[in-house]
C-alpha positions in Angstrom: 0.0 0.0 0.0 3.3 2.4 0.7 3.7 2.3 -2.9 0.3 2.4 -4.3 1.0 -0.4 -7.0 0.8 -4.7 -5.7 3.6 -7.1 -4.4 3.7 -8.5 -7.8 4.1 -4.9 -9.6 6.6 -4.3 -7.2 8.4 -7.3 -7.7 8.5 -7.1 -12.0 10.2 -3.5 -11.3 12.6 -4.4 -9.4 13.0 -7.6 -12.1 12.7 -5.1 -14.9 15.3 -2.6 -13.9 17.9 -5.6 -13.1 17.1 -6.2 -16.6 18.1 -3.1 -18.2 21.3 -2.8 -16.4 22.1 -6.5 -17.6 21.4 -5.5 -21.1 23.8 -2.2 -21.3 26.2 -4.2 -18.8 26.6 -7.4 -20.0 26.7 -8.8 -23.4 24.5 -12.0 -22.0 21.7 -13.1 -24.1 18.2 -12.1 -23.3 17.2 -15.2 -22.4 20.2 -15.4 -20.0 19.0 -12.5 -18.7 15.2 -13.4 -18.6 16.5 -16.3 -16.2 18.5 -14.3 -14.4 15.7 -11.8 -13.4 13.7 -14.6 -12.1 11.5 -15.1 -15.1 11.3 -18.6 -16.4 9.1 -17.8 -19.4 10.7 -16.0 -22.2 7.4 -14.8 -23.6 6.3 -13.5 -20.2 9.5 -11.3 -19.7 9.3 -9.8 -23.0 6.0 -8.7 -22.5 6.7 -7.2 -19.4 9.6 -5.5 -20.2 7.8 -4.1 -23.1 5.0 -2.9 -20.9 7.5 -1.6 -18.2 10.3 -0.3 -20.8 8.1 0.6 -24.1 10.5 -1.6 -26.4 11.4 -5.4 -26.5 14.7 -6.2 -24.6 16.5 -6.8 -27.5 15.4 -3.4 -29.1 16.3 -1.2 -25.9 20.0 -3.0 -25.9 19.8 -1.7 -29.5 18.9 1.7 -28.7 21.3 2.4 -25.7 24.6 0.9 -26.9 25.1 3.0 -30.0 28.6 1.7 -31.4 
């Protein structure tokens, strides 16, 4: 209730944002990453980090590593 959103909205931020430090950090795949965040469905993660982010994970690594 402190943060006006549920446990589980709570919990796929925190995921999220692990996420997007592991994709500009790390050159790790995104399904490396999608494990590593706690998810166990691919399909699942990508549609919440789209929801969270605005872009697919493998889009937003596009976007912020410019090379």
């Amino acid at each position: 209730q402190q943060y006006g959103i549920t446990p589980v909205e709570y919990i796929n931020q925190q995921r999220i944002q692990l996420a997007m430090k592991l994709l500009y950090n790390t050159s790790y795949s995104v399904s490396d990453i999608c494990f590593a965040c706690g998810y166990n469905n691919l399909n699942y993660f990508q549609k919440v980090f789209k929801k969270a982010a605005g872009d697919t994970p493998a889009n937003y690594r596009k976007k912020i590593i410019k090379f």
